[in-house]
C-alpha positions in Angstrom: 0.0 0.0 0.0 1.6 3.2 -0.7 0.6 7.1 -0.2 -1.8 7.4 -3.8 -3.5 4.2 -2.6 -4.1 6.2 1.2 -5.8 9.1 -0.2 -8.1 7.2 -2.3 -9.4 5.9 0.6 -12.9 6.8 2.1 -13.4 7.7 5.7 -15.1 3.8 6.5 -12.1 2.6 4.6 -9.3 4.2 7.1 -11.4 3.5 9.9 -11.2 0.3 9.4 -7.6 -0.4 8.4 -7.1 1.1 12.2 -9.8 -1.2 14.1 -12.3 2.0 14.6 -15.6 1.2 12.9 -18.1 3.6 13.5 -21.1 2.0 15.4 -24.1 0.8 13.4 -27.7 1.9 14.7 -28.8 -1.5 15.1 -25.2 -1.8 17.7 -26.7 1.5 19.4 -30.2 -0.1 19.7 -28.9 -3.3 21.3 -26.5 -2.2 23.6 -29.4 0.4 25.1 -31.6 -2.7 24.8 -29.0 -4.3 27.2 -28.9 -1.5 29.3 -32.4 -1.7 30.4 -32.5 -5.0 30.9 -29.7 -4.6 33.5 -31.4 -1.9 34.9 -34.7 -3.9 35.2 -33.2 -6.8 36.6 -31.3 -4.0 39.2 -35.1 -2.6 39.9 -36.0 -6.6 40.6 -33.5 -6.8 43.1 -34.4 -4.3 45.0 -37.8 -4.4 44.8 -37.0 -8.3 46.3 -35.0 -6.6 49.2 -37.5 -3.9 50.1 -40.3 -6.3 50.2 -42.5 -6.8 53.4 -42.1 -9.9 53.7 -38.9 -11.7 55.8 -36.4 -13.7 54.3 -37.6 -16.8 55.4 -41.3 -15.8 54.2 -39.5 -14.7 50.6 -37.5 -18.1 50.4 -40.1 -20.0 51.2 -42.5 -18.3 48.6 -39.5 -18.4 45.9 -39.3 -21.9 46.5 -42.3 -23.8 46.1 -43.1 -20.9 42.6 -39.9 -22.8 41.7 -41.2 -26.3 42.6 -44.6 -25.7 40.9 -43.5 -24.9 37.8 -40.9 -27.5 37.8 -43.7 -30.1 38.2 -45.7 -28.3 35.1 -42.1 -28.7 33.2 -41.7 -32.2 34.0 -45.1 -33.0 33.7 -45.4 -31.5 30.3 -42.4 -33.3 29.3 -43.4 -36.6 30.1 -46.7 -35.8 28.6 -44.4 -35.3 25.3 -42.0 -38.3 25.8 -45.6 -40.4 26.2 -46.6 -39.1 22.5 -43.6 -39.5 20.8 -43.6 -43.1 22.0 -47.2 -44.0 21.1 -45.7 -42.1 17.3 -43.2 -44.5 16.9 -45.3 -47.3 17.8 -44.6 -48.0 21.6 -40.7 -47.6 21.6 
């Protein structure tokens, strides 16, 4: 590459010969995208910390929301495991 070849160059070219894209707006739009979904998973956290309830009371509640739905998971997979088998002609 010589000096004639350098000033032919655009402004995206030169850019990125150096490793300094400019930013798309779709890049913009994601990374505020990500930023709100820190800042609602921050809000969640404290919303969880300034709740009325006790520790014990909020574990307690946290854990059998995560037991129920594990059951509906579990159920509704061997629900699907029984199909598939009666498809395939009683594996």
């Amino acid at each position: 590459m010589n000096i004639k070849d350098i000033k032919n160059m655009d402004k995206e070219q030169i850019l990125g010969l150096l490793g300094l894209e400019e930013d798309s707006t779709l890049s913009s739009v994601v990374g505020a995208l990500g930023w709100i979904g820190v800042g609602a998973l921050a809000g969640a956290v404290v919303a969880l910390l300034l709740a009325p309830k006790t520790g014990r009371e909020l574990r307690e509640t946290v854990g059998r929301k995560i037991k129920h739905h594990a059951d509906d998971v579990m159920s509704t997979a061997r629900s699907k495991v029984d199909e598939f088998a009666a498809e395939k002609g009683g594996i």
